[in-house]
PDB file of N, H, CA, C and O in Angstrom:
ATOM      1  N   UNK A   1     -19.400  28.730 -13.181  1.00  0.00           N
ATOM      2  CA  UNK A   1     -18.149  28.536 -13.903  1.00  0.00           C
ATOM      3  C   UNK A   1     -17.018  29.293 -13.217  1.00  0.00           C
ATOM      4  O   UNK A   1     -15.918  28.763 -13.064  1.00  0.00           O
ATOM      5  N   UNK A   2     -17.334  30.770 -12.724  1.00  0.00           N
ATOM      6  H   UNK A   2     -18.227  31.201 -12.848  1.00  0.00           H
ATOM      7  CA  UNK A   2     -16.285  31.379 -12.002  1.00  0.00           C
ATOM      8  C   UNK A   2     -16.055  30.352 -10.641  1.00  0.00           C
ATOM      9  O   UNK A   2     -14.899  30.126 -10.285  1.00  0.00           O
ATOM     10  N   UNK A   3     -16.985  29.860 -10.043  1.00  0.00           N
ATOM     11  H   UNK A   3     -17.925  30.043 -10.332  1.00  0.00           H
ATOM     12  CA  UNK A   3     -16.059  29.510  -8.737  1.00  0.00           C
ATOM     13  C   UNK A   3     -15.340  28.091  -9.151  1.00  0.00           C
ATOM     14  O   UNK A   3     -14.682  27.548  -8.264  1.00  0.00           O
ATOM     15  N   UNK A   4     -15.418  27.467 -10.406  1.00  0.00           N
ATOM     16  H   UNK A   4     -15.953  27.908 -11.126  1.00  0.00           H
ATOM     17  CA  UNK A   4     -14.929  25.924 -10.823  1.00  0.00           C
ATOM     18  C   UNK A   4     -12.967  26.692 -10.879  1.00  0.00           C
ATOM     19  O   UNK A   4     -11.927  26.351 -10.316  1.00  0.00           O
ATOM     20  N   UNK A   5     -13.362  27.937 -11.976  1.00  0.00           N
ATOM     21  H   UNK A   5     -14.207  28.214 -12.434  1.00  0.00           H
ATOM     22  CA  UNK A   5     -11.902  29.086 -12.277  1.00  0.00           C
ATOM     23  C   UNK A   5     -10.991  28.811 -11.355  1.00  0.00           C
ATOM     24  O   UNK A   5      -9.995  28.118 -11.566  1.00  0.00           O
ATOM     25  N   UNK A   6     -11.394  29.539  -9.886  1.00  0.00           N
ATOM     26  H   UNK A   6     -12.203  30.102  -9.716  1.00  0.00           H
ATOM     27  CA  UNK A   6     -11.349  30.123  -8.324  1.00  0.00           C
ATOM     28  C   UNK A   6     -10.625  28.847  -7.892  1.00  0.00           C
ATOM     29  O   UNK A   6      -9.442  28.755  -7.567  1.00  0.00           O
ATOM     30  N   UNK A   7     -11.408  28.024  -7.939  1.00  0.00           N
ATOM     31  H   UNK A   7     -12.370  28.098  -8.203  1.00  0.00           H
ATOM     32  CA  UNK A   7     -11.022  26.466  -7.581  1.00  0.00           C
ATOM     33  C   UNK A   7      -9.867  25.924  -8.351  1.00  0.00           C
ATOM     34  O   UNK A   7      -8.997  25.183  -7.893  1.00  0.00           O
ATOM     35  N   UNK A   8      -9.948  26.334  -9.467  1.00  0.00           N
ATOM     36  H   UNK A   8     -10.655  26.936  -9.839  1.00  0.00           H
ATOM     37  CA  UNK A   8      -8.357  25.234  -9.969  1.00  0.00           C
ATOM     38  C   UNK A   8      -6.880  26.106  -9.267  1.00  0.00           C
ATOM     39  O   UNK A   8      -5.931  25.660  -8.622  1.00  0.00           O
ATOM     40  N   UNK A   9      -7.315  27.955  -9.882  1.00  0.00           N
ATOM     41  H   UNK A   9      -8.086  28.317 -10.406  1.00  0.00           H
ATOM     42  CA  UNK A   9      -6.645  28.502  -9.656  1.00  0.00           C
ATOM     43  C   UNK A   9      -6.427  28.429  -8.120  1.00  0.00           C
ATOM     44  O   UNK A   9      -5.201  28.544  -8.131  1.00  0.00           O
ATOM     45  N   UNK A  10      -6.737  28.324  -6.864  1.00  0.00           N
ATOM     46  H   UNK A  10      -7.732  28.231  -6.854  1.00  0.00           H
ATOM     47  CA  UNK A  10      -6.337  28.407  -6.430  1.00  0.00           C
ATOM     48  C   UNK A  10      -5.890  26.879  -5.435  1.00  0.00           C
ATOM     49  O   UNK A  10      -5.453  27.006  -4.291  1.00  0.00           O
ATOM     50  N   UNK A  11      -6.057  25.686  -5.997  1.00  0.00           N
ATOM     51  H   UNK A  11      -6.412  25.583  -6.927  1.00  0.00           H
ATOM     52  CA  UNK A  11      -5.909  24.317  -6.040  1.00  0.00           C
ATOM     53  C   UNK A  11      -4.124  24.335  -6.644  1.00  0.00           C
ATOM     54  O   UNK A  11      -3.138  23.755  -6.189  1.00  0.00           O
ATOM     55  N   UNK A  12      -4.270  25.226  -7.782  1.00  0.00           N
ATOM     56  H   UNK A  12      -5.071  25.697  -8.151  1.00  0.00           H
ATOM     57  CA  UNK A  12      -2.636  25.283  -8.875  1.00  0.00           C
ATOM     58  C   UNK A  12      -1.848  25.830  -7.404  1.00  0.00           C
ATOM     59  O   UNK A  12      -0.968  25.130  -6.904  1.00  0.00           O
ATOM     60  N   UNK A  13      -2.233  27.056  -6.820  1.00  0.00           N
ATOM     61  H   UNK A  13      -2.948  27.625  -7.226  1.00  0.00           H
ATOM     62  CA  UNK A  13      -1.283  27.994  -6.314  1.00  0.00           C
ATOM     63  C   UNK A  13      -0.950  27.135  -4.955  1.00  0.00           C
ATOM     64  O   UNK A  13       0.083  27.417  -4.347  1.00  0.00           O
ATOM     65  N   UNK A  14      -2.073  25.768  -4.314  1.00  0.00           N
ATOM     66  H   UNK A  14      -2.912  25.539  -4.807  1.00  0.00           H
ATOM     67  CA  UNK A  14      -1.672  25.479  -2.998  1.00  0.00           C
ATOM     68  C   UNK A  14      -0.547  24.586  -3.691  1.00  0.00           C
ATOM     69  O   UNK A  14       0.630  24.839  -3.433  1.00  0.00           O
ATOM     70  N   UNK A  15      -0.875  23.541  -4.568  1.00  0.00           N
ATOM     71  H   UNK A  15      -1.831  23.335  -4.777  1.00  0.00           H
ATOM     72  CA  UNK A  15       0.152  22.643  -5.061  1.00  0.00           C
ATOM     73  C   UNK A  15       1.364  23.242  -5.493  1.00  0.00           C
ATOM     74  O   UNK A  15       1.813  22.357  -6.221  1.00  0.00           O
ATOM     75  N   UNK A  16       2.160  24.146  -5.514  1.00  0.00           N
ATOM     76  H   UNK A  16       1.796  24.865  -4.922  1.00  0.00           H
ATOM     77  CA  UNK A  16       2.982  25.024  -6.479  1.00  0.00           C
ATOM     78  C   UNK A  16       3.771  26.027  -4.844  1.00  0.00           C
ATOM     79  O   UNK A  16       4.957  26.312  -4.673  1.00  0.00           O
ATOM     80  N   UNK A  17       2.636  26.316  -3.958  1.00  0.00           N
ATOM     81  H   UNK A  17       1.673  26.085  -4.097  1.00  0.00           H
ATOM     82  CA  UNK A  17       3.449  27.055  -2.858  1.00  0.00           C
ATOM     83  C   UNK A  17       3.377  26.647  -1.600  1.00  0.00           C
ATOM     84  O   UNK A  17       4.143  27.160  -0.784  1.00  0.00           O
ATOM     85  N   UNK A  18       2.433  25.631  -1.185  1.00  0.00           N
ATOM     86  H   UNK A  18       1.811  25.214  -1.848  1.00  0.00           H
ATOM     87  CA  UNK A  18       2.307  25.259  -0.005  1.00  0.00           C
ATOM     88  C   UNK A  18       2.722  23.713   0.237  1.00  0.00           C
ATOM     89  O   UNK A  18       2.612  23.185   1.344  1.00  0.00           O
ATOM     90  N   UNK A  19       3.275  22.950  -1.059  1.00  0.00           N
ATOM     91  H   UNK A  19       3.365  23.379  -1.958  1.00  0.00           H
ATOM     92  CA  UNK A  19       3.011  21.740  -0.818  1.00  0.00           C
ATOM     93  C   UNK A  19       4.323  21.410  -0.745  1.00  0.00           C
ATOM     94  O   UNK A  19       5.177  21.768  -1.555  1.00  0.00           O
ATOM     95  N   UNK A  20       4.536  20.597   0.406  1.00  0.00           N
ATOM     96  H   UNK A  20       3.842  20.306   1.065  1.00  0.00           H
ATOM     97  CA  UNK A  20       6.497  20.118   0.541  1.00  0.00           C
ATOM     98  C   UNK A  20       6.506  19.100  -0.327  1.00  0.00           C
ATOM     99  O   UNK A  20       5.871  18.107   0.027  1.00  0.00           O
ATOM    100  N   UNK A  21       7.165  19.058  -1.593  1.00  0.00           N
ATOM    101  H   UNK A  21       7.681  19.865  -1.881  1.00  0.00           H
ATOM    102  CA  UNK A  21       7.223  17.348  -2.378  1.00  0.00           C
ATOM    103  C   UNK A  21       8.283  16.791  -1.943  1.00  0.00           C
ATOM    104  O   UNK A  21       9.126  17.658  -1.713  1.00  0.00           O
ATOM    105  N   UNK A  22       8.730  15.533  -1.670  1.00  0.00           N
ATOM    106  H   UNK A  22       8.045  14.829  -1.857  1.00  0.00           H
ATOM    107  CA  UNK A  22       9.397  14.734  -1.304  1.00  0.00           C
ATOM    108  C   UNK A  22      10.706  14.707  -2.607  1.00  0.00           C
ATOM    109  O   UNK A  22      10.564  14.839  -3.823  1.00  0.00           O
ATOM    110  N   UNK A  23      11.957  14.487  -1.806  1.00  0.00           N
ATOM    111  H   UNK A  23      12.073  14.380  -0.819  1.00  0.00           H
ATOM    112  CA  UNK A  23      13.393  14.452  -2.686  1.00  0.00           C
ATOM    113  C   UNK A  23      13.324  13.488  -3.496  1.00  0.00           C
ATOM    114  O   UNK A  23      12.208  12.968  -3.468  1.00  0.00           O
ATOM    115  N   UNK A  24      14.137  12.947  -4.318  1.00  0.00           N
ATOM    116  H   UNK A  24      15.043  13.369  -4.340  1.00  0.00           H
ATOM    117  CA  UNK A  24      14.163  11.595  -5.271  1.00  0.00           C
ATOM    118  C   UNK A  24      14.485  10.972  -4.344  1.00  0.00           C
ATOM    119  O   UNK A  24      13.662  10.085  -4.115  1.00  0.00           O
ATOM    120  N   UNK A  25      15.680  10.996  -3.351  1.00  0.00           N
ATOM    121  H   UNK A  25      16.348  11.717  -3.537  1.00  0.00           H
ATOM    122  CA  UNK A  25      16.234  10.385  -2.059  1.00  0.00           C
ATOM    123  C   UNK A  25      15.083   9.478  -1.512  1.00  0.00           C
ATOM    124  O   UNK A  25      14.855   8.280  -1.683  1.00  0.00           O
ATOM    125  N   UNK A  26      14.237  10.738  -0.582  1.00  0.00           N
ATOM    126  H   UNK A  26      14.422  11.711  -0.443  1.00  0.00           H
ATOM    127  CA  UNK A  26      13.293  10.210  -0.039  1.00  0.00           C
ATOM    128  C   UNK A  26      12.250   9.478  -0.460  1.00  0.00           C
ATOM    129  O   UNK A  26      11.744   8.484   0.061  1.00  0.00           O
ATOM    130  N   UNK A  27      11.921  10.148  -1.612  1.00  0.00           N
ATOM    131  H   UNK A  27      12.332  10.956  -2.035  1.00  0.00           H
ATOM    132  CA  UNK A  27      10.581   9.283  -2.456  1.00  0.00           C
ATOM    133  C   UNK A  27      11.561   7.541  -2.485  1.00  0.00           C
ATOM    134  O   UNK A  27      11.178   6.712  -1.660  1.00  0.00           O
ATOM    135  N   UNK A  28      12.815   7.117  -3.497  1.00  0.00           N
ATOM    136  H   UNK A  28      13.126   7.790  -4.168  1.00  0.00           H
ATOM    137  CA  UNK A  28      13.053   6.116  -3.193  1.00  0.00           C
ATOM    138  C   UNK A  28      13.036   5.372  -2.121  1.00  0.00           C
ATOM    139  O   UNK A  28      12.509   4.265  -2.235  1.00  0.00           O
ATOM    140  N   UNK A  29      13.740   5.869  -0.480  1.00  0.00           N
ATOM    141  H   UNK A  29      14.168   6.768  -0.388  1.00  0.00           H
ATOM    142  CA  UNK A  29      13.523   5.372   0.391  1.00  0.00           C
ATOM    143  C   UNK A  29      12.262   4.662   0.745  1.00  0.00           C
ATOM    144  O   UNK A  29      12.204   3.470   1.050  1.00  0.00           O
ATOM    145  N   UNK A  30      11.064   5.645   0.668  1.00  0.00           N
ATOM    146  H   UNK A  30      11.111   6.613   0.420  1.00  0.00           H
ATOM    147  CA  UNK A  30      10.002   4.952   0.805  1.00  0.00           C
ATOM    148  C   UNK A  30       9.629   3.962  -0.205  1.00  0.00           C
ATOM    149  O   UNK A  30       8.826   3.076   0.088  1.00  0.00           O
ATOM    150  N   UNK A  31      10.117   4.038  -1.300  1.00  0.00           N
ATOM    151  H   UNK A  31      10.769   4.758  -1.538  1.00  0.00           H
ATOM    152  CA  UNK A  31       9.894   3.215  -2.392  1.00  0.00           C
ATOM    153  C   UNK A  31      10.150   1.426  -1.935  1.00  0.00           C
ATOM    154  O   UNK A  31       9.636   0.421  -2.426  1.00  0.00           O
ATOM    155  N   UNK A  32      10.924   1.539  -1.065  1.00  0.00           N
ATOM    156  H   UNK A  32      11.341   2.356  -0.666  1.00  0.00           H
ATOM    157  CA  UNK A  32      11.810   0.483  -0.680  1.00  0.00           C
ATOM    158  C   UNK A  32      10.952   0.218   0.355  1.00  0.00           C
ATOM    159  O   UNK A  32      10.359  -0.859   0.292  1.00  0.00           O
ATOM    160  N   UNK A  33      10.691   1.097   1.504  1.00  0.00           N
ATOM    161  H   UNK A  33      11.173   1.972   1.555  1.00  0.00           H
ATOM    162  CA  UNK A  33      10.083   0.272   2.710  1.00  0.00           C
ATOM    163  C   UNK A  33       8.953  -0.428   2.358  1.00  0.00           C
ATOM    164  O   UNK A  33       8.976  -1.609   2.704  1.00  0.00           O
ATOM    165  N   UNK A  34       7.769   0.024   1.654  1.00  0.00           N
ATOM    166  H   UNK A  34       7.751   0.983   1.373  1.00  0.00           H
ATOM    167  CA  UNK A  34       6.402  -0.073   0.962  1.00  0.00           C
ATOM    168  C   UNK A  34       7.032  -1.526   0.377  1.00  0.00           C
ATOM    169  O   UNK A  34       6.475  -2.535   0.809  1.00  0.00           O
ATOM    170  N   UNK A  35       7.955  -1.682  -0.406  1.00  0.00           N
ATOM    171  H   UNK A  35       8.407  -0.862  -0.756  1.00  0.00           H
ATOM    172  CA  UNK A  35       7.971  -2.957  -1.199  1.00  0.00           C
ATOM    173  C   UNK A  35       8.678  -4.102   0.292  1.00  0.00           C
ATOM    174  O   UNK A  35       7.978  -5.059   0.624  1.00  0.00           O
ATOM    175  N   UNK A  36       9.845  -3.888   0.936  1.00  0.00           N
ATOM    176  H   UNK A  36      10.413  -3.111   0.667  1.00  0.00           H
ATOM    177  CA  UNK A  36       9.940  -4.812   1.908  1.00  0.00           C
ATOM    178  C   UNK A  36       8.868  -5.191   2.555  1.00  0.00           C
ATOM    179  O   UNK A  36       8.737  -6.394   2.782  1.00  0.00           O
ATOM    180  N   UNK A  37       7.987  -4.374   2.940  1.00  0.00           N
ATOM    181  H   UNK A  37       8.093  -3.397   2.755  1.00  0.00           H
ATOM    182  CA  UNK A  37       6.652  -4.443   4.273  1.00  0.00           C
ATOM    183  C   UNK A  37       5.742  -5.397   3.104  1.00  0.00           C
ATOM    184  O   UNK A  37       5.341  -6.524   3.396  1.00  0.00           O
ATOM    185  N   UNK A  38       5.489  -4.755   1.739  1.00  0.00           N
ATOM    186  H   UNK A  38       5.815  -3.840   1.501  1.00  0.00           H
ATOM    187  CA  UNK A  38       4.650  -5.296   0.757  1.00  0.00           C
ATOM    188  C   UNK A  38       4.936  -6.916   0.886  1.00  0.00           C
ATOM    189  O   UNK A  38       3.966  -7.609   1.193  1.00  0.00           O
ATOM    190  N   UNK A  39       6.493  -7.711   0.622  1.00  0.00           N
ATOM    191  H   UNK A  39       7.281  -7.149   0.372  1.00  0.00           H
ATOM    192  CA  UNK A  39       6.817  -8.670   0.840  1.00  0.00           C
ATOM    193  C   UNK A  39       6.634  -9.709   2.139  1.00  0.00           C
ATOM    194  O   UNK A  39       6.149 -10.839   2.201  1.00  0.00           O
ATOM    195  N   UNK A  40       7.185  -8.905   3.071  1.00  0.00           N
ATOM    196  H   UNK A  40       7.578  -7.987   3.021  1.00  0.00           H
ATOM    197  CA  UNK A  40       6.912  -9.298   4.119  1.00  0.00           C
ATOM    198  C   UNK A  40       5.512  -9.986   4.946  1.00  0.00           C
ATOM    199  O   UNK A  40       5.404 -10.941   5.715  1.00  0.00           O
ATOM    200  N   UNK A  41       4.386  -8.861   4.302  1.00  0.00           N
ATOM    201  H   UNK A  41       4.474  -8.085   3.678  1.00  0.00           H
ATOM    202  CA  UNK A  41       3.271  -9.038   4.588  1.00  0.00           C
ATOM    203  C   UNK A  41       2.724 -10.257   3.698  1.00  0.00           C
ATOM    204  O   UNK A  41       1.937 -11.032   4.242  1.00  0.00           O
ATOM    205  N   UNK A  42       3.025 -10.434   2.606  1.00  0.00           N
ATOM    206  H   UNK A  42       3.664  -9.805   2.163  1.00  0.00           H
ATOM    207  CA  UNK A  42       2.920 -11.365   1.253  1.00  0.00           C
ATOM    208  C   UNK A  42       3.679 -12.683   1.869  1.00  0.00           C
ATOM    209  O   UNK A  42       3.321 -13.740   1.351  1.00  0.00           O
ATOM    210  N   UNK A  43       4.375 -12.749   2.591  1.00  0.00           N
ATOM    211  H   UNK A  43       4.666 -11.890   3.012  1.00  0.00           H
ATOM    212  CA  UNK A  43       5.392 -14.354   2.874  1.00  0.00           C
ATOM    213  C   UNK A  43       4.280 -14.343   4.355  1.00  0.00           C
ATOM    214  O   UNK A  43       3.767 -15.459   4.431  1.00  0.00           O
ATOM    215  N   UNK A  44       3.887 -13.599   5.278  1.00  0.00           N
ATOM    216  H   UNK A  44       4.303 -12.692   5.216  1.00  0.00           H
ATOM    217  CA  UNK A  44       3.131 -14.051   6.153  1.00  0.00           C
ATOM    218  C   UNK A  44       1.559 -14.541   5.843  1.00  0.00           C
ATOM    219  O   UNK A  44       0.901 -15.335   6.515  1.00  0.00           O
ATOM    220  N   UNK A  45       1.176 -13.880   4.703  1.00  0.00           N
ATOM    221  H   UNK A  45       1.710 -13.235   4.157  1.00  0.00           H
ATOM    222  CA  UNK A  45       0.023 -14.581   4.447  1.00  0.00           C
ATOM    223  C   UNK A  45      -0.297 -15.473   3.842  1.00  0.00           C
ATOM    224  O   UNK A  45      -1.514 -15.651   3.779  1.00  0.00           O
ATOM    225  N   UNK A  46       0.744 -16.605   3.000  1.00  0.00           N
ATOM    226  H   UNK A  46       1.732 -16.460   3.051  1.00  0.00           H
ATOM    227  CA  UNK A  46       1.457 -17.357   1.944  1.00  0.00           C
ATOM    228  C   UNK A  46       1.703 -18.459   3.178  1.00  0.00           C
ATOM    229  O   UNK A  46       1.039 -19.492   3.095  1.00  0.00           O
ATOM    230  N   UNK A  47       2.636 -18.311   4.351  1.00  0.00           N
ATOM    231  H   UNK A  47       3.176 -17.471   4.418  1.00  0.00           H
ATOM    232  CA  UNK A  47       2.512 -19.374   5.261  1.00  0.00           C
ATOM    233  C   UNK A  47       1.350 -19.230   6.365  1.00  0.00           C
ATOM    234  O   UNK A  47       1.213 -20.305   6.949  1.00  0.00           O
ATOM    235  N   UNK A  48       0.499 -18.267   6.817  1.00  0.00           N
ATOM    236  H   UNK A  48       0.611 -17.394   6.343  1.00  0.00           H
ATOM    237  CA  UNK A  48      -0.417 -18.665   7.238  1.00  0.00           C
ATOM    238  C   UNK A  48      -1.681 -19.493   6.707  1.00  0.00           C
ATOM    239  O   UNK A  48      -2.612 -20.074   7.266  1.00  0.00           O
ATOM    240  N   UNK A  49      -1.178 -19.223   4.969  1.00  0.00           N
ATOM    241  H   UNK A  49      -0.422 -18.751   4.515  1.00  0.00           H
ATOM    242  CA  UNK A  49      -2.267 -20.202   4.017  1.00  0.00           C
ATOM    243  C   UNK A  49      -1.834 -21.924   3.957  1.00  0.00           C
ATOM    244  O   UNK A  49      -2.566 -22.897   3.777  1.00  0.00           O
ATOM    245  N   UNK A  50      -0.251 -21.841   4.201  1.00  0.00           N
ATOM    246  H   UNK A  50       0.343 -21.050   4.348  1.00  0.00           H
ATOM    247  CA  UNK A  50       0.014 -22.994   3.910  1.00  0.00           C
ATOM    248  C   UNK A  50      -0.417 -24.179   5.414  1.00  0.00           C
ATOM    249  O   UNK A  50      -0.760 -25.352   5.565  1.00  0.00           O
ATOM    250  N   UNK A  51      -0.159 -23.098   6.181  1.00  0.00           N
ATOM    251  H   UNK A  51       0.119 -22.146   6.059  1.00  0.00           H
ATOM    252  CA  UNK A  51      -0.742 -23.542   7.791  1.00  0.00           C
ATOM    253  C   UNK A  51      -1.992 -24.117   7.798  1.00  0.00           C
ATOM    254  O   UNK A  51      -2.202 -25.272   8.168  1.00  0.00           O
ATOM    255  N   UNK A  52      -3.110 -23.091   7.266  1.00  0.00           N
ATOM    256  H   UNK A  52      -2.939 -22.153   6.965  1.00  0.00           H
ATOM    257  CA  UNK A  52      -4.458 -23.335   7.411  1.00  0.00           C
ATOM    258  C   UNK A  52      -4.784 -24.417   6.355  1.00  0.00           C
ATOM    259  O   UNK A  52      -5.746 -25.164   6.534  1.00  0.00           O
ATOM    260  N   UNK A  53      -3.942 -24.522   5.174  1.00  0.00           N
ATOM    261  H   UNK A  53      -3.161 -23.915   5.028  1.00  0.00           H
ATOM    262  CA  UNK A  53      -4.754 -25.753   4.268  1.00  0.00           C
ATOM    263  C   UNK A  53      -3.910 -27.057   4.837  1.00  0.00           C
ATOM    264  O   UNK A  53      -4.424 -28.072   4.368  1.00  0.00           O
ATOM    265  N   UNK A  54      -2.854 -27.348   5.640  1.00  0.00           N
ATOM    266  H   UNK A  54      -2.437 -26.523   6.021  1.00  0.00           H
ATOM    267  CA  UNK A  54      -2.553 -28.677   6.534  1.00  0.00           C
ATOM    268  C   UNK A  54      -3.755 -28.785   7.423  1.00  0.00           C
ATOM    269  O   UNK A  54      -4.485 -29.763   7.268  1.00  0.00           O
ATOM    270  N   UNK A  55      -4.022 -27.966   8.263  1.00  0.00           N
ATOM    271  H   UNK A  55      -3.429 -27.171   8.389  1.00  0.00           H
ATOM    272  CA  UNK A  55      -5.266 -28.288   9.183  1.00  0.00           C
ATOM    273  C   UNK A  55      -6.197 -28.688   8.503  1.00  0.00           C
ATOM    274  O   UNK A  55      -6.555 -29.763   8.985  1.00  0.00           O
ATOM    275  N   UNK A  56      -6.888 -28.389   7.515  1.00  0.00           N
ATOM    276  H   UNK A  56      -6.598 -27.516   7.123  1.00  0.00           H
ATOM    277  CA  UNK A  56      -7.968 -28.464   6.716  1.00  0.00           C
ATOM    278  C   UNK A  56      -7.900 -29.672   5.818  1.00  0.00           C
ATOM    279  O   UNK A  56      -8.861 -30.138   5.206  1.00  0.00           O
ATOM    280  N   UNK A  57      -6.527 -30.182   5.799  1.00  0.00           N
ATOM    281  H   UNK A  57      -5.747 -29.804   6.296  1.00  0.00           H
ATOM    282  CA  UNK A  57      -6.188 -31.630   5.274  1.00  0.00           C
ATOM    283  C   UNK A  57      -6.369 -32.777   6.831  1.00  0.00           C
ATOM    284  O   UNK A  57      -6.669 -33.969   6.905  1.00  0.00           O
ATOM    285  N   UNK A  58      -6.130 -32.053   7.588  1.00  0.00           N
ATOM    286  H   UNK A  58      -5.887 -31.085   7.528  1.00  0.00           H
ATOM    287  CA  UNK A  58      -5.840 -32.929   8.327  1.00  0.00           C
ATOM    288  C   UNK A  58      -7.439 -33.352   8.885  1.00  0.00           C
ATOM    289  O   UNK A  58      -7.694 -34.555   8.924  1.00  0.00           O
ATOM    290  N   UNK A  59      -8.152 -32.696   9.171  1.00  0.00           N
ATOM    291  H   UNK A  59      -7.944 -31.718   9.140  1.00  0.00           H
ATOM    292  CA  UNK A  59      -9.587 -32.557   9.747  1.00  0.00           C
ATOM    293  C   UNK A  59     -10.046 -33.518   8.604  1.00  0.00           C
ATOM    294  O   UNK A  59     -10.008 -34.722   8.854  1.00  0.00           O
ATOM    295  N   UNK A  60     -10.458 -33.125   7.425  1.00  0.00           N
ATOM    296  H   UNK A  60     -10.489 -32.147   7.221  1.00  0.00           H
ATOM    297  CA  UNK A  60     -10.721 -33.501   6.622  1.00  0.00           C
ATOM    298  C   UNK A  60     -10.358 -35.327   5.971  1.00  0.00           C
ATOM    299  O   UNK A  60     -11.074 -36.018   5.246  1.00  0.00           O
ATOM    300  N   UNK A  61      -9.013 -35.652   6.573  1.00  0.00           N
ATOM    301  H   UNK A  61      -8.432 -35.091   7.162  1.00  0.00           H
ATOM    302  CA  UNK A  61      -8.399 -36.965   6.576  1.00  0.00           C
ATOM    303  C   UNK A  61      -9.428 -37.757   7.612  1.00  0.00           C
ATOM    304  O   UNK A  61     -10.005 -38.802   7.311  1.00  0.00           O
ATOM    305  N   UNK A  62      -9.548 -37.103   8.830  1.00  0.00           N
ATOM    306  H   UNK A  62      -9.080 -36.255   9.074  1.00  0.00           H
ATOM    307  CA  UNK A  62     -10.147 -37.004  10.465  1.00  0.00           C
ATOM    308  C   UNK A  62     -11.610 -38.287   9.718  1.00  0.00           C
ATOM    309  O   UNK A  62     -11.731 -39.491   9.949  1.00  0.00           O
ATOM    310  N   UNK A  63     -12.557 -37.302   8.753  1.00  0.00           N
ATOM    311  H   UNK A  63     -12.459 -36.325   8.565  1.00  0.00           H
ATOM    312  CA  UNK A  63     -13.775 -37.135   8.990  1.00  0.00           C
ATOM    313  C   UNK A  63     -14.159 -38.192   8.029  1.00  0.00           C
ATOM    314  O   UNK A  63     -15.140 -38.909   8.228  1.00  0.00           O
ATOM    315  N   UNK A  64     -13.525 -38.281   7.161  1.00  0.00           N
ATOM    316  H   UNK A  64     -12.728 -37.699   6.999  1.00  0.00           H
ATOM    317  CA  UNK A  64     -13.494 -39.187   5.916  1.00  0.00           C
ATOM    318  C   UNK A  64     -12.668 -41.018   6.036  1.00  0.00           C
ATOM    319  O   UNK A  64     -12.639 -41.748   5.046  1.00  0.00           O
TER     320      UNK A  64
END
């Protein structure tokens, strides 16, 4: 039980003196890149789907 103590207490003191937290500034900034890249990545895999189900129509037209 003492070393669980040891452990929070000194888990509290790294979070509280050693840890740089990010500005509101910055935290938003990133807030923003994460969601553009999020999008971005979301519209490339949305037309590489729309890509791959024409081929898959088209083969499929092919075989039938």
């Amino acid at each position: 039980m003492k070393r669980f103590i040891n452990y929070c207490k000194e888990a509290y003191t790294e979070l509280v003196h050693k840890v740089s937290w990010p500005s509101y500034k910055e935290l938003t900034n990133s807030a923003v890149v994460v969601l553009v890249a999020s999008l971005v990545i979301a519209v490339v895999v949305w037309v590489m789907d729309l890509g791959f189900e024409s081929v898959m129509k088209f083969i499929y037209k092919q075989i039938i």
